[in-house]
C-alpha positions, 0 to 999 in steps of 0.5 A: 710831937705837938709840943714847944715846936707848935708854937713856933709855927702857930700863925704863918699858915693861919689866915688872920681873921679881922673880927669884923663885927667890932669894926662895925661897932665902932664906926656905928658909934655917934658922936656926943656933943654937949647941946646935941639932940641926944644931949638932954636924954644922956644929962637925965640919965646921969642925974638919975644914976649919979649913985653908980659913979664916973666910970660906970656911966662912962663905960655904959655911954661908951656902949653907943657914944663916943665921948671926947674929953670935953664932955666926959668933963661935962659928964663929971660936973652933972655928977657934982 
C-alpha cells in the first residue's frame, strides 16, 4: 500500500520548511578584510595553527567569517 506510489506523491502536499536558522547564520556572517579589526586576531591564529593546514583554518573561519578569494590568498601566505 506505501510502496513505489509514496514517492511519487512525496511533496505536493507537504509544505517546504526553509530552515530558518541557516539563513540566519549566513547574514550574521562578517565580512574578513586584510587590515580590519579582527584582521590582527585571525593572522595570530593561523600562525599559532599553521600545523592543521590550509583548509582546516578556512573551514573553522568560514564558521564566523566570510572569506573572499583575496584573503584566503593572504591566508595561505601566513601559512608559507
Amino acid at each position: 500500500m506505501h510502496g513505489l506510489g509514496l514517492s511519487l506523491w512525496t511533496g505536493e502536499d507537504v509544505p517546504v520548511i526553509v530552515d530558518v536558522v541557516q539563513v540566519t547564520q549566513e547574514s550574521s556572517l562578517i565580512e574578513l578584510t586584510k587590515g580590519s579589526e579582527n584582521w590582527e586576531k585571525v593572522a595570530q591564529y593561523i600562525t599559532l595553527n599553521k600545523q592543521i593546514g590550509l583548509d582546516k583554518i578556512i573551514q573553522q573561519l568560514s564558521t564566523k567569517y566570510t572569506i573572499s578569494a583575496a584573503v584566503n590568498k593572504e591566508i595561505a601566505k601566513l601559512l608559507k
